[in-house]
N, C-alpha and C positions, 0 to 999 in steps of 0.2 A: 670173247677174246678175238682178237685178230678185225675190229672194226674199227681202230684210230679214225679210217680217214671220214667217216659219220659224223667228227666233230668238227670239218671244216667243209659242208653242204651249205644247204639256204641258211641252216640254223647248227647248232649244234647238236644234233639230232639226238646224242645219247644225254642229254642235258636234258633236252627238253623231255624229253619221254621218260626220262627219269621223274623230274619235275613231276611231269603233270600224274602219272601213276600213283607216286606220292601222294598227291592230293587226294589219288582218289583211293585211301588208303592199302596201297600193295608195298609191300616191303622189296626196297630197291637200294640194292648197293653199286655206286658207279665206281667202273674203274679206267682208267689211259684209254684205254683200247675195247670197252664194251660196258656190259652192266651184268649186276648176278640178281636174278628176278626169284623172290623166294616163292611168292604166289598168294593165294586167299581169294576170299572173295574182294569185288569191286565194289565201293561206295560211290553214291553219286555225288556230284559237285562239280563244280568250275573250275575248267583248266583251260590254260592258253597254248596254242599251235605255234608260236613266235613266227607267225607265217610262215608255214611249213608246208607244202602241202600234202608232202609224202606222212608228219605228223599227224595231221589233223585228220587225215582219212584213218589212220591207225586209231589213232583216238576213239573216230567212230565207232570202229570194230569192236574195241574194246570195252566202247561202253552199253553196247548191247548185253554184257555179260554181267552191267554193275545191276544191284540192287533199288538203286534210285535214278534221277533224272541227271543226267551229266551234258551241262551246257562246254561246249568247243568255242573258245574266241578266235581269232584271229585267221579265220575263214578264207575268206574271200580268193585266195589265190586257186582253192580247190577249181572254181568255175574256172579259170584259164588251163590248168593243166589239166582238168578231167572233167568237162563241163558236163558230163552228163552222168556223174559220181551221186548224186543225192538222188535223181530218178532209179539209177541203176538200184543203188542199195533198196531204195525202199522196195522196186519190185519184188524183190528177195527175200523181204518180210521186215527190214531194218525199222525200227522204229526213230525214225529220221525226221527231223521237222528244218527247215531253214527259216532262221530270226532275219531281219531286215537290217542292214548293218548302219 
């Protein structure tokens, strides 16, 4: 609660994160002003960042915890605002790969 203004960022960020959680089966209730995350395990799969960057890095984090492979589209912006975000992760043990856009 109290995150309205997340929905007018690069993206709509409780949208998208809602979204993509979704997919990758967590139970997510959106509301006005945030989201109510019930939790579980994470499945792998395909989700989109809606060029987000502050997304897509979350995304990442997040799918270190799924049980499968979880591909991030909409990438790219990551390298301008944190160009050295997929180096960094991986030193850390992330299981990180960058596809070729």
């Amino acid at each position: 609660a109290g995150a309205a203004e997340l929905r007018v960022k690069e993206s709509d960020r409780i949208a998208v994160m809602a979204r993509a959680l979704r997919a990758l089966g967590v139970a997510v209730e959106e509301f006005p002003d945030g989201a109510g995350i019930t939790g579980g395990a994470i499945a792998g799969g395909r989700v989109d960042s809606a060029g987000d960057h502050r997304c897509a890095m979350a995304l990442a984090v997040a799918a270190q915890r799924a049980t499968g492979e979880v591909g991030i589209g909409d990438c790219a912006n990551v390298a301008t605002s944190f160009p050295g975000f997929a180096a960094l992760a991986q030193s850390t043990g992330f299981g990180l790969a960058e596809e070729a856009a």
